[in-house]
N, C-alpha and C positions, 0 to 999 in steps of 0.2 A: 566183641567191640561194635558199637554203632555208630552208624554212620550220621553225620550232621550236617544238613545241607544251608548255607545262608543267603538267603532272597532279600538284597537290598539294592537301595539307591546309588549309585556312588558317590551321588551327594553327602551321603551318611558314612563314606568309608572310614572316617575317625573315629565315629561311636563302633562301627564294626571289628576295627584294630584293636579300643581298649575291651572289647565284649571275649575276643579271640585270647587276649592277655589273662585273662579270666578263667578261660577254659582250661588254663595250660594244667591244673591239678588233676582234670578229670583226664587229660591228654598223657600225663607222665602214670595213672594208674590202669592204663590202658582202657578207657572206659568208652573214649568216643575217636573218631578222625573226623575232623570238621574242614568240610570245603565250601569252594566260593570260584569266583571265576577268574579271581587271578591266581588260578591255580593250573587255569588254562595252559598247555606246552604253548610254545609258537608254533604254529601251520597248522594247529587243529582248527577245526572247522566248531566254532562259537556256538551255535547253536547247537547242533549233533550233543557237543562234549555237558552241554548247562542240560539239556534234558535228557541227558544218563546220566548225568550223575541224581537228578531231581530222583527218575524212578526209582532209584539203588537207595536213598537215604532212610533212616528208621524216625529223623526227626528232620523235621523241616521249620529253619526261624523267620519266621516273616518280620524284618524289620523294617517297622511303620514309621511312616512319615509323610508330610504332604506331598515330598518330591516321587517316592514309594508309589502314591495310591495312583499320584499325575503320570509313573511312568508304563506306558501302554503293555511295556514286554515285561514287567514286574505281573501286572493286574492281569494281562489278557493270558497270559503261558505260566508264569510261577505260580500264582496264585490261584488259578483254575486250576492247572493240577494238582496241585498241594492238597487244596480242599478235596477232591474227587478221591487223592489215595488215601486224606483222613479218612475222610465218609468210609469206605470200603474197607476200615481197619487195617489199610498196608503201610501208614506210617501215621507219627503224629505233629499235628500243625500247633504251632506253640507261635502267636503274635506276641511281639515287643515292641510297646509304643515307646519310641525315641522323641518325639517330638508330637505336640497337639495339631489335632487332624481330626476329620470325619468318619472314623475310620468304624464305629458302630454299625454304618447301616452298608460294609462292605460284608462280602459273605463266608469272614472269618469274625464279622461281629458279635457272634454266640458264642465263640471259643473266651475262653479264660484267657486276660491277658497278662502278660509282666513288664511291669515289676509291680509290687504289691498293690492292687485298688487302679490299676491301670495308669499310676500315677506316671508321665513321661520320665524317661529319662534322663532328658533337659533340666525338667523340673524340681530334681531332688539337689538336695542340696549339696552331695558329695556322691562327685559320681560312681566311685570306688563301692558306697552302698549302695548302689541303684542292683549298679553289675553283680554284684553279690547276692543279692537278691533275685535276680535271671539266673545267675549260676544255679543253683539252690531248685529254680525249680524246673530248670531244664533237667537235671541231675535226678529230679523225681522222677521225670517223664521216660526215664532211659526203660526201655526195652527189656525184659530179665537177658539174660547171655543165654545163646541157644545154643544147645551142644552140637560140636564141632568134629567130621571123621576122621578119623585116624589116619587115612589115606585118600584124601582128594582126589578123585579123576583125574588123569592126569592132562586129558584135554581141556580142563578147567584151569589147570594150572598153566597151561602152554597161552588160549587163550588172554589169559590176565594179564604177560608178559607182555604178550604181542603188542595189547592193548595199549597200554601205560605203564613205563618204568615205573619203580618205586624211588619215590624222593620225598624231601621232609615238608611237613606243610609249613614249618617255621621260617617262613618267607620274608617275615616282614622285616623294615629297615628304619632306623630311629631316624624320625624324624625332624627336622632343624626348621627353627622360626626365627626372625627376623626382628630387629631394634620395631620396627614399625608394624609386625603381629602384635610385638608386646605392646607397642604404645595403644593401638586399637582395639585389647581386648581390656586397658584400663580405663580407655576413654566410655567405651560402649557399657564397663561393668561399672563406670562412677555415675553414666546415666540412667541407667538402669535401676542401682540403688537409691536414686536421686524420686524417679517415679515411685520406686517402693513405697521409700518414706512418705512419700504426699501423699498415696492412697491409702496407706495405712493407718496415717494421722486420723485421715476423715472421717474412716469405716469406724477407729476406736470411740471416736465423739459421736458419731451417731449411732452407735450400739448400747455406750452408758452415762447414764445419767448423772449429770457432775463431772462430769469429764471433758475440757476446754483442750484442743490442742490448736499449734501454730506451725509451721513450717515457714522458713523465707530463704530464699534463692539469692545467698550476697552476690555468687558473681558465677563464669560458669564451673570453678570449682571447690565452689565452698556452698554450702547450706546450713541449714541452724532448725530442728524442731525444739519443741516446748512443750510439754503434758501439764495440766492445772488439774487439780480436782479442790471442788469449790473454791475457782479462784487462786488456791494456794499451788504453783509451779512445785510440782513432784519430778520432775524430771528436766534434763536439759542434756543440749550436744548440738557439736558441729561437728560435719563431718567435710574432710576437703582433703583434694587430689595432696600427694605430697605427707611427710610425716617422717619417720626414720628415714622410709626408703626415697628416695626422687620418684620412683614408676611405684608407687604404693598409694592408700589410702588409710587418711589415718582417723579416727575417732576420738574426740576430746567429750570428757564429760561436761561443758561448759558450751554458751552458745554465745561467747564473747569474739566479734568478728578478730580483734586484734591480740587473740592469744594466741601464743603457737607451742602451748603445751599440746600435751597426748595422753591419752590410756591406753590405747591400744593402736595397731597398726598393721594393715595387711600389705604382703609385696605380692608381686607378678612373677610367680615360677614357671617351669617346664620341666614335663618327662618327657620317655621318648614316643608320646603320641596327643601331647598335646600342652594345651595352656590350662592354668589353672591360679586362686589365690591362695594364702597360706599365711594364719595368723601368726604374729610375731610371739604371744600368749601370753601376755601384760595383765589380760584380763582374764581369763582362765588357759591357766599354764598346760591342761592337759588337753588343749585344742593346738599346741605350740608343733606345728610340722605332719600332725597326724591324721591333716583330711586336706583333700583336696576340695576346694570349693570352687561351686561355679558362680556364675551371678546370683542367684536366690542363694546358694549359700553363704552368701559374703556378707547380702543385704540383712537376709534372715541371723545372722552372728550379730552384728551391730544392732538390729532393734531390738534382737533379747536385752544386750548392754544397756539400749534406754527404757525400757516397761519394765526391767526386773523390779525396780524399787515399787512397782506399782502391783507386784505381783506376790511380794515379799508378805510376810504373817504382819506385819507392821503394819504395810499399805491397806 
């Protein structure tokens, strides 16, 4: 079994919870034991217990982030040793960027990062694939299994008791959000997609030729883009707070301010480690419950719905 040690922010402890949900197949094939420092007993001595467990690990995750790189005891103690037991081939340092950072010219910036092309984690559209994709290759990284004697010293085994009982690492507790988590991570994901669409419009008109777009801001929850190619309007939609759900966002394939039809409609769920959207699947039935989406992935769902026709053998 190896060991797997996690160098993070606490600021990041919710991408680190659903990272840990992840592991749980490699965990039930006995493959790894993954610690962290709320793994710490009470009265143990913090520091002492985070740098044995660092030296003991066969894989070390440094997850990146700006609050990561800004904290002193991450960069100046985990990270320095990390690197020095890589170098030394006594463990392996596997970075996972979470979120966009500088994190290149830190001196884990040569290592291969994940998840795929160093894309954040933030950044993908469903974070169930991000983590998947870390699983996968942390799962490469594992160590072969070194054979094991048939009868341990028995001062090894006296020690290890003395040490630290054995208890479950499955620690964690589902988590509960709030009418006004939810309300703010609709308001934050309808601005969001709101910037999407206007930079997207832009970059699509100034990459091809005949290609006219529009965007207008009716109110703070409604907008309307427009796609023309030569002149002739190939696409339309308004997108605005509300739809099926009250806490949802819905997408109309029209950009008539006083319609209140729909095509499509995303609400505001929760598991037990976070928030997330989830299409109703009006518009493709096999997106209906089966991903979590973050921001880019809610925005990134809806502008396929407006470029498809542009993307289509027709178009």
């Amino acid at each position: 079994m190896s060991t797997i040690f996690f160098s993070y922010s606490h600021k990041d402890e919710d991408l680190r919870d659903r990272l840990e949900v992840h592991l749980a197949m490699l965990k039930r094939q006995g493959l790894i034991d993954a610690w962290h420092d709320r793994r710490i007993v009470a009265g143990s001595e913090l520091d002492n217990s985070i740098r044995s467990e660092l030296e003991k690990a066969d894989v070390i995750l440094l997850l990146v982030s700006p609050d990561f790189l800004a904290s002193d005891y991450c960069y100046d103690v985990e990270v320095k040793r990390a690197m020095e037991r890589h170098d030394a081939g006594e463990a392996r340092v596997i970075p996972i960027i979470l979120r966009h950072c500088d994190w290149k010219s830190a001196p884990f910036g040569k290592l291969l990062a994940a998840p795929k092309d160093a894309l954040p984690v933030r950044k993908w559209p469903d974070l169930d694939e991000a983590f998947l994709d870390v699983v996968q290759k942390i799962k490469d990284a594992l160590p072969k299994a070194k054979p094991t004697p048939d009868a341990p010293a028995p001062e090894k085994l006296i020690t290890k008791s003395v040490a630290q009982a054995p208890r479950s690492s499955n620690l964690r507790l589902a988590k509960t959000f709030t009418e006004a988590d939810k309300d703010r991570f609709l308001d934050e994901g309808f601005s969001f997609m709101s910037k999407f669409f206007e930079s997207s419009l832009q970059e699509l008109q100034s990459r091809n030729k005949g290609i006219e777009t529009t965007f207008r801001q009716i109110d703070a929850n409604r907008f309307t883009a427009v796609i023309y190619r030569r002149g002739e309007a190939i696409s339309r939609c308004k997108i605005q707070l509300g739809g099926r759900y009250e806490t949802g966002i819905s997408f109309s394939s029209n950009d008539r301010a006083d319609d209140g039809s729909y095509n499509e409609s995303l609400s505001v769920e929760v598991d037990e480690q976070g928030l997330y959207f989830k299409a109703l699947g009006m518009w493709d039935w096999s997106s209906r419950g089966e991903r979590h989406l973050t921001y880019e992935g809610a925005a990134e769902y809806f502008w396929s719905m407006l470029i498809s026709p542009l993307q289509s053998k027709r178009g």
